[in-house]
C-alpha positions as CSV (number, residue, x, y, z in Angstrom):
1,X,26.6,38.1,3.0
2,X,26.2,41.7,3.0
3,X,24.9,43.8,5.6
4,X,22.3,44.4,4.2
5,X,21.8,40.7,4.1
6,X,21.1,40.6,7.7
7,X,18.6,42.0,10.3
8,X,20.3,43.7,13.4
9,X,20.3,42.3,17.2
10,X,18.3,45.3,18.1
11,X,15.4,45.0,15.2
12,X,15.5,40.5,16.3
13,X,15.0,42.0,20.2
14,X,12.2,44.2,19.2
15,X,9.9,41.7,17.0
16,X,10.7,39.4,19.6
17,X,9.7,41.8,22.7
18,X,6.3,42.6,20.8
19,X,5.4,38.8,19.8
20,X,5.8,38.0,23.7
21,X,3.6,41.5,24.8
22,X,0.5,40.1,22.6
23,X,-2.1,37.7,24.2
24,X,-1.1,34.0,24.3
25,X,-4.4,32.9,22.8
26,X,-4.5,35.5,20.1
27,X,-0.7,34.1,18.7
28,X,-1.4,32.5,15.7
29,X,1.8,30.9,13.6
30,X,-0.8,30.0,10.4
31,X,0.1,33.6,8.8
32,X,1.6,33.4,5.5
33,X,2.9,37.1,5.9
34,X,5.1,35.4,9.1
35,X,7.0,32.8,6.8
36,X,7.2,35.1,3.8
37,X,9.1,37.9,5.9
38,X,10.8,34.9,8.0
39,X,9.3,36.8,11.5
40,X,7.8,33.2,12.7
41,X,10.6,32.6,15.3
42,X,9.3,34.6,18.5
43,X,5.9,32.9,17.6
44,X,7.1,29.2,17.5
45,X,9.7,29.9,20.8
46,X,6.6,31.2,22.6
47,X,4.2,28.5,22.5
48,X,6.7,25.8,22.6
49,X,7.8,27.6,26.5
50,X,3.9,28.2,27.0
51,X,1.5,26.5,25.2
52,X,2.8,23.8,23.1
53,X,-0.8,22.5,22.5
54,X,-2.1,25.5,21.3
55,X,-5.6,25.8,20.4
56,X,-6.3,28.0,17.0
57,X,-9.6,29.2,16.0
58,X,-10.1,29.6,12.5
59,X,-8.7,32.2,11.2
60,X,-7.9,32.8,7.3
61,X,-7.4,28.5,8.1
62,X,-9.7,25.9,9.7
63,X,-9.9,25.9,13.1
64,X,-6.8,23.2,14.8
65,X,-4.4,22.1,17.2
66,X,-0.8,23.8,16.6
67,X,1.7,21.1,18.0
68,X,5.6,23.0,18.4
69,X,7.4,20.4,20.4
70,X,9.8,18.0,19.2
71,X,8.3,15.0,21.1
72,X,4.4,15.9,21.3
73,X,4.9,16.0,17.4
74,X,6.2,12.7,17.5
75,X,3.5,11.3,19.6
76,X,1.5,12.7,16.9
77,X,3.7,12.0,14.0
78,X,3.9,7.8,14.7
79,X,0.3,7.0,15.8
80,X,-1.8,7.1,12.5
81,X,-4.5,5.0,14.4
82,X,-5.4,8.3,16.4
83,X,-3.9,10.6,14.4
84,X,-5.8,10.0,10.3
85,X,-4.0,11.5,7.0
86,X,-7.8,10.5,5.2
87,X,-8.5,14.5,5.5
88,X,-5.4,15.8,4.2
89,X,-2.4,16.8,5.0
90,X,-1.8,20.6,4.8
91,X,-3.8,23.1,6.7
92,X,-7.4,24.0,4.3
93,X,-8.9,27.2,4.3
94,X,-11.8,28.6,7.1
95,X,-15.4,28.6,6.4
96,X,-14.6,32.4,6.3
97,X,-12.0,32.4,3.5
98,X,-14.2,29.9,1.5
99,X,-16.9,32.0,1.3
100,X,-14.5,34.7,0.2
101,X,-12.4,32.7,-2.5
102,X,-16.4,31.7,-3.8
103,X,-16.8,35.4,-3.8
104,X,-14.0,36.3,-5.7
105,X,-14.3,33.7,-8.1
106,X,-12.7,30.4,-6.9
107,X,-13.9,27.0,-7.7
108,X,-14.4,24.6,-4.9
109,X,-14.4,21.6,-6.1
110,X,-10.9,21.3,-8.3
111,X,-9.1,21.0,-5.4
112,X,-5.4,21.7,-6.4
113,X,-6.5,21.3,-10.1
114,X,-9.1,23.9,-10.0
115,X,-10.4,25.8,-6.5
116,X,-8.6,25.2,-2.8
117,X,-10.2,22.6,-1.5
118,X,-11.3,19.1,-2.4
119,X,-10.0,17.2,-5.5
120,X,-7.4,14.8,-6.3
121,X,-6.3,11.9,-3.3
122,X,-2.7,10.8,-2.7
123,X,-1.5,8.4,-1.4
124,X,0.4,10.4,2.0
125,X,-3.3,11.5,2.7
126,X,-4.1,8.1,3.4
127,X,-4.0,5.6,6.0
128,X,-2.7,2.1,6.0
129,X,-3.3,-0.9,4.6
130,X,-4.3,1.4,1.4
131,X,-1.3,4.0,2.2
132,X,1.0,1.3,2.3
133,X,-0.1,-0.9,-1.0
134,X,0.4,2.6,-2.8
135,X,3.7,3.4,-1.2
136,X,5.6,0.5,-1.7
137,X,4.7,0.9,-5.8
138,X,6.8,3.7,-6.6
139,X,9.7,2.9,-3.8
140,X,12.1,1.1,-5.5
141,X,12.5,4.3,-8.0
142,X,14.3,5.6,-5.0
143,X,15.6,2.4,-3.0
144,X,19.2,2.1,-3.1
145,X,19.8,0.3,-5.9
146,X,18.4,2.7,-8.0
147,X,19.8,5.7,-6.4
148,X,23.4,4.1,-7.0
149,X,22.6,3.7,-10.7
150,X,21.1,7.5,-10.8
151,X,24.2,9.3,-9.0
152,X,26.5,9.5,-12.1
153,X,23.9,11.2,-13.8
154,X,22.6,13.5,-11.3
155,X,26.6,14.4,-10.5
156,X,27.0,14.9,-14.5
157,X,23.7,17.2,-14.5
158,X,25.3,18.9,-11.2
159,X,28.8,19.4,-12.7
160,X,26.8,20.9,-15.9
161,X,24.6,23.4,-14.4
162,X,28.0,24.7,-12.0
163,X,30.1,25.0,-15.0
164,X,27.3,27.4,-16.8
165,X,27.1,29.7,-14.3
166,X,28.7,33.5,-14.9
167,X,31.6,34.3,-12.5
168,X,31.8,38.0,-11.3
169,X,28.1,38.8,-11.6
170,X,24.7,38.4,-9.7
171,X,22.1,35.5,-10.7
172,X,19.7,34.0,-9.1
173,X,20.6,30.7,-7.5
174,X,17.1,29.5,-7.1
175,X,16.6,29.4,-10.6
176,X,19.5,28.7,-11.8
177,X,20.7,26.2,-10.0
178,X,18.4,24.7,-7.5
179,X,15.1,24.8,-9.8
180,X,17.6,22.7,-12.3
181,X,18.9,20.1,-10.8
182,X,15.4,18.9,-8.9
183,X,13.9,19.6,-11.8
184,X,15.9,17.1,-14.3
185,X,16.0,14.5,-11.3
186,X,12.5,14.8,-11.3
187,X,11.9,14.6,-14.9
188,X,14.0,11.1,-15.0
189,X,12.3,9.6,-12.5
190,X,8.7,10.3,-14.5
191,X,10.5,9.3,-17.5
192,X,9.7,12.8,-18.8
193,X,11.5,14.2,-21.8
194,X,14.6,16.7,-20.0
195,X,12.6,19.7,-22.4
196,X,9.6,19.4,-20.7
197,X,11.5,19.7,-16.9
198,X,10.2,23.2,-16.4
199,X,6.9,22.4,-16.2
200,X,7.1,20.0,-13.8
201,X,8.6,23.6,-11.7
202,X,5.9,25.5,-12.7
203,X,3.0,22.8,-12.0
204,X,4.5,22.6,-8.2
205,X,4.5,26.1,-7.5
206,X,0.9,26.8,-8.9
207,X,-0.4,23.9,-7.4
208,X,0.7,25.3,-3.9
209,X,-0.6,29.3,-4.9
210,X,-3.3,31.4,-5.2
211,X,-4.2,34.4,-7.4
212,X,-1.9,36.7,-5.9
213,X,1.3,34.9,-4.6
214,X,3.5,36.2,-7.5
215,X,2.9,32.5,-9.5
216,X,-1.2,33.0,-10.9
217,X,-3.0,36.2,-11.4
218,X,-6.5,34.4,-11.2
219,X,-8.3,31.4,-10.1
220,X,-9.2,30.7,-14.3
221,X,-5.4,30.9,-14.8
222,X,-4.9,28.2,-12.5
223,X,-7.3,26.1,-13.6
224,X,-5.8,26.5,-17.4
225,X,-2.6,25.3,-15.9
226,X,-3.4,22.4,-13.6
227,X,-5.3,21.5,-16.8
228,X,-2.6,21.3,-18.8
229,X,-0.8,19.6,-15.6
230,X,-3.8,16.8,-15.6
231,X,-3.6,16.2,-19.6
232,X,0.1,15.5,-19.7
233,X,0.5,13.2,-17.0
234,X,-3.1,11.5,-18.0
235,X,-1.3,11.0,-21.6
236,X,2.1,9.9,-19.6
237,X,-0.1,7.1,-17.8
238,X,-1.9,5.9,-20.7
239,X,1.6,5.8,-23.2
240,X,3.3,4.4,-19.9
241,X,0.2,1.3,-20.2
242,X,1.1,0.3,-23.4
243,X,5.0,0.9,-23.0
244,X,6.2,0.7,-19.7
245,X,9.5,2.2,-18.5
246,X,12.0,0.6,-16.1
247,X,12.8,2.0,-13.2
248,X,10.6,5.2,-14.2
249,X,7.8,6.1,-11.8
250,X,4.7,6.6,-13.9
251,X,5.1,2.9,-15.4
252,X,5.1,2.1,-11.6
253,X,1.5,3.4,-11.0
254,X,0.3,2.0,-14.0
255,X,1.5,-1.5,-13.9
256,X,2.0,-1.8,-9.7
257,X,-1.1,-4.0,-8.3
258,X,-2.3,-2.0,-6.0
259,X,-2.1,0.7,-8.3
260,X,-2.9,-0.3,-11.9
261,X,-6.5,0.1,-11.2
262,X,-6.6,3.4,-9.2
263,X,-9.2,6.2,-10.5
264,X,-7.5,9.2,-12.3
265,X,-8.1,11.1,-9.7
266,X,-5.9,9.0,-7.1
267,X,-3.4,9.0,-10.1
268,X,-3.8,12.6,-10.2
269,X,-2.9,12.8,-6.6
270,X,0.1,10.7,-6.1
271,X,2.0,12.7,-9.3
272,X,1.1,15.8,-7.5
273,X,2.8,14.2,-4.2
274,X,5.6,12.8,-5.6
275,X,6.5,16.7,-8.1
276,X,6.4,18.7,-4.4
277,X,8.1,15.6,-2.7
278,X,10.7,15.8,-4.9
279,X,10.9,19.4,-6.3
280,X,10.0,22.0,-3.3
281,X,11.5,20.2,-0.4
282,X,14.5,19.5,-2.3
283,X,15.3,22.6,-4.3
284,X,14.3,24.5,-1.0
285,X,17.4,22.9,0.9
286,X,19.9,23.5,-1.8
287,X,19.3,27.5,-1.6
288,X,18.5,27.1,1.8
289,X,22.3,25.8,2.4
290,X,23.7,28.6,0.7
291,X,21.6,30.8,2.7
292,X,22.9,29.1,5.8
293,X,26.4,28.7,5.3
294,X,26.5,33.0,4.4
295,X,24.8,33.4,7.5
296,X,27.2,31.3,9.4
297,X,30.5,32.3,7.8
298,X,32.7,30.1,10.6
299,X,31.0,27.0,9.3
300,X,31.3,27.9,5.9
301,X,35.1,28.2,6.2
302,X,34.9,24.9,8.5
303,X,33.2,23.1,5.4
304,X,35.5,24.4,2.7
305,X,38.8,23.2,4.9
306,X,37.2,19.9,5.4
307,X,34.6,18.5,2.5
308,X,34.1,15.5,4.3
309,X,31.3,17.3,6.3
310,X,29.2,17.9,3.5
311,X,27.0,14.5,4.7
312,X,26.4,16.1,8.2
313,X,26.0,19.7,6.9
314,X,23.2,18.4,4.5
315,X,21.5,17.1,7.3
316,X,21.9,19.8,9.4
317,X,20.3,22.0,6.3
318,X,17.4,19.8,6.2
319,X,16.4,20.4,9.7
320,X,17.7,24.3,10.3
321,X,15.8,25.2,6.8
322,X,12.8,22.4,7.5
323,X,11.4,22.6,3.8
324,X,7.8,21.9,4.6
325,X,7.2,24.0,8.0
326,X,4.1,21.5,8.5
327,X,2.0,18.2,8.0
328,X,-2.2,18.0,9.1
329,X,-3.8,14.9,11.1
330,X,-7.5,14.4,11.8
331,X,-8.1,12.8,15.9
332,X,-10.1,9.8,14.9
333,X,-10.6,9.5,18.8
334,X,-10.4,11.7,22.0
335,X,-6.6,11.8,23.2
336,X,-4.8,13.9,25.8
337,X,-1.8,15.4,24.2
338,X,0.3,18.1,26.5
339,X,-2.4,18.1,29.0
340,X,-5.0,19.3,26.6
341,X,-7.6,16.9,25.6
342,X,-8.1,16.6,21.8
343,X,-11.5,15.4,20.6
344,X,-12.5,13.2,18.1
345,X,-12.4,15.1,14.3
346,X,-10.2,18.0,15.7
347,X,-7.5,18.6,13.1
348,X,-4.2,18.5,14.5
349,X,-1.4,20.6,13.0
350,X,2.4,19.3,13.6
351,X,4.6,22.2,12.9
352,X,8.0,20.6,11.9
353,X,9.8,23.9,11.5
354,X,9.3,24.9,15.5
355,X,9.8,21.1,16.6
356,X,13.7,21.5,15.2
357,X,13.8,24.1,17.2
358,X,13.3,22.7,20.4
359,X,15.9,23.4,22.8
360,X,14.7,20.6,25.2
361,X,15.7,18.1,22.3
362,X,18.4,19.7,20.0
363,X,20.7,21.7,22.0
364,X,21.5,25.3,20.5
365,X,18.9,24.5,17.6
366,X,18.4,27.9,16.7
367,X,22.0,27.9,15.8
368,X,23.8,26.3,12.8
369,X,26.2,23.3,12.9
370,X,27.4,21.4,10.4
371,X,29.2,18.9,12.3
372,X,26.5,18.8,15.0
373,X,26.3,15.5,16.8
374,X,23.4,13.8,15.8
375,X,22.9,15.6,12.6
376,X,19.6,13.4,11.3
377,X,18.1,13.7,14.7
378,X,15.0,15.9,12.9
379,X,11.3,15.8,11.9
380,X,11.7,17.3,8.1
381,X,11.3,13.8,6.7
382,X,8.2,13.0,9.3
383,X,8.1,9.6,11.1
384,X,5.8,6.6,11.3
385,X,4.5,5.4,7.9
386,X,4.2,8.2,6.6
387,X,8.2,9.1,6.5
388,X,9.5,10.8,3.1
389,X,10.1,8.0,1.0
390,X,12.7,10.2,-1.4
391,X,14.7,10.7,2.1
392,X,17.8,9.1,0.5
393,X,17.1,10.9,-3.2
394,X,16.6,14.3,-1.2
395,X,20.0,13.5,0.7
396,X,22.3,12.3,-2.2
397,X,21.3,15.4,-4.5
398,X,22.8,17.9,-2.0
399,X,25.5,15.8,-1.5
400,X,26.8,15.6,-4.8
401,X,25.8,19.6,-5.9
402,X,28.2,20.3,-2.9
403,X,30.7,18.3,-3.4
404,X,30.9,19.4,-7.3
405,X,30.6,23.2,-5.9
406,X,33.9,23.0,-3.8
407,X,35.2,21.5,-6.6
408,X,35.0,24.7,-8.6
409,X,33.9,27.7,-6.4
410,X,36.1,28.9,-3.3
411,X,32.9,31.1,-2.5
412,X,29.2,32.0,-2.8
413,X,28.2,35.1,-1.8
414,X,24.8,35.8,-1.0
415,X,24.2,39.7,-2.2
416,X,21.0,40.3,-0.1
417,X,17.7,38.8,1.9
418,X,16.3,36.2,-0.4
419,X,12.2,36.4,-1.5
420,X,10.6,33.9,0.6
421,X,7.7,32.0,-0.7
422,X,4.3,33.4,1.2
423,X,3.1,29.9,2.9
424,X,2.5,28.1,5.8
425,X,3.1,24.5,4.3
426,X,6.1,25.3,1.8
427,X,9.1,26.9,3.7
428,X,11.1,28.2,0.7
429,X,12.8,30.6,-1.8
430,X,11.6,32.3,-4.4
431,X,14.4,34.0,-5.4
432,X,17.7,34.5,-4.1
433,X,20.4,36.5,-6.1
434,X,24.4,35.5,-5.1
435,X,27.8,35.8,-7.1
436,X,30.4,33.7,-7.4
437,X,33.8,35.8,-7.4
438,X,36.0,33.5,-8.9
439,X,36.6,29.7,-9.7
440,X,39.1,27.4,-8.2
């Protein structure tokens, strides 16, 4: 990585020396502009040493609990009989900011297919028995089996998308590459056509934007597009009724007894669930490793003079790059968590991205180790019932785009900071421009 690449010791020192001058209660780590210019760090380090149960008043977000610790967060993480998913699971605008989107235009009652709050219901935003009837539908689309039948293909598409890519001259990786491959393992698994992949891209980052982001100029365009986003998938359902799929994730929903009856607007829900489940988080990590492994040039060279650490140094990209930085609960009762007593209907934020960096847990977590002992010992996936269930499909795509790139490519380089995508929920990459110098 070039210099350039890279902020200096002194500038790190600095941000850090000014994050720990401010007020504890005025620290607030639900700030877009933090995760978009990756400045979170001092933040997160502070109030895991200081206030680990840190109250937030609303701000530009509803008023909630930030949780940074590894094992609070896990307290939090596998008791859904305190801790509900029935009110969402991301962090929802203020009073304040409502008023404001009204103001400027937004329409409230779309939720992600129209305005920013309300709207379609999926099935991680619920609690169990109903969360679990729902769940266990679409998981044998990514049990084992099925994964073991999907690898050849998924290492084919890999092997494609390497072997198209220009030697000698900058591109952007993100698009290129990681948008790709998620996208046509995404597409098979709704039994989409592989033409209509990029939408399935496009649907995922405007669902997650507003007017302004760099993905939607207004709240009308967004509405035009989750439109279009509703229609398709409504039409996929009702073909997918008549003629149902094996193996294929939308004739799942439609036929599955729990599901086969669902409203469109559950429907609705789950499809958006399952296109950020399977195209942010994953897509996020494949750049994400690049980024890493540039950053950390010894474990770069480690991995290239011994591929059999690709399995550990996937895992150890899932939790350094933590692809969704954070996952809401609602107290359904009073509870004392880190000597701070939570009351009943107080949301409860579990921030993932500081909880794999807690040095009473992971020892040197801030640094980067691809054969660190332990390696799945993270929160990315969440725990309890509501665990990723495309864990596996997540794990086995970086697998294989690594293995296929050591096949071909002695090196990567990464040419300069990556664009960072402006959210709290989504910790990604919105663009990130390398070159490969040669090929094996």
């Amino acid at each position: 990585m070039s210099e350039s690449a890279t902020l200096d010791a002194a500038t790190v020192k600095t941000a850090r020396d000014e994050v720990y001058a401010l007020p504890l209660e005025s620290l607030n780590v639900a700030n877009s502009a933090l995760f978009k210019n990756d400045a979170i760090w001092p933040y997160f380090e502070r109030l895991r040493a200081e206030d680990p149960v840190h109250w937030q008043p609303a701000s530009d977000f509803e008023p909630h609990w930030a949780v940074t610790r590894y094992n609070d967060i896990m307290a939090v993480d596998t008791n859904h009989a305190v801790f509900s998913s029935e009110g969402g699971i991301s962090l929802g605008p203020s009073e304040e900011m409502i008023a404001k989107l009204v103001a400027s235009g937004a329409q409230m009652t779309g939720g992600a297919f129209g305005g920013p709050t309300g709207g379609p219901t999926m099935f991680i935003a619920m609690d169990p028995p109903k969360h679990d009837e729902q769940r266990k539908t679409v998981s044998p689309a990514v049990s084992p089996h099925n994964l073991k039948i999907m690898e050849p293909l998924i290492r084919e598409r890999a092997g494609m998308i390497l072997d198209s890519l220009p030697i000698g001259e900058a591109f952007d990786w993100v698009d290129k590459v990681s948008m790709e491959l998620t996208a046509m393992t995404l597409a098979t698994l709704f039994g989409m056509p592989q033409e209509d992949r990029r939408k399935l891209t496009r649907w995922s980052d405007t669902v997650m934007s507003r007017p302004g982001d760099g993905v939607i100029d207004t709240w009308e365009e967004k509405r035009a597009e989750m439109g279009a986003y509703a229609g398709y998938f409504l039409n996929l359902w009702n073909e997918r009724k008549a003629n149902p799929i094996d193996g294929d994730m939308v004739s799942m929903l439609a036929h599955g007894e729990a599901t086969k009856d669902m409203n469109q607007f559950e429907y609705l829900g789950n499809i958006i669930l399952l296109t950020i489940g399977g195209n942010d988080t994953t897509r996020n990590t494949i750049s994400g490793s690049v980024y890493a492994l540039n950053k950390h040039p010894d474990q770069y060279a480690k991995l290239r003079a011994n591929p059999d650490l690709i399995p550990s140094m996937v895992s150890e990209t899932i939790r350094w790059q933590t692809p969704l930085a954070h996952m809401k609960r609602i107290a359904t009762q009073d509870f004392e968590l880190g000597g701070k007593m939570i009351k009943k209907g107080d949301n409860v934020v579990m921030w993932y991205v500081s909880g794999n960096r807690d040095d009473s847990v992971i020892e040197n977590p801030n640094a980067y180790i691809i054969d660190r002992d332990r390696a799945r010992q993270h929160l990315s996936f969440g725990f309890g019932v509501h665990r990723c269930v495309g864990n596996r499909l997540a794990e086995l795509q970086l697998k294989i785009i690594w293995e296929e790139i050591l096949a071909r490519f002695p090196d990567i380089q990464v040419l300069e900071e990556p664009t960072r995508v402006p959210s709290t929920f989504v910790k990604g990459y919105k663009s990130m421009q390398v070159m490969i110098p040669r090929r094996l």
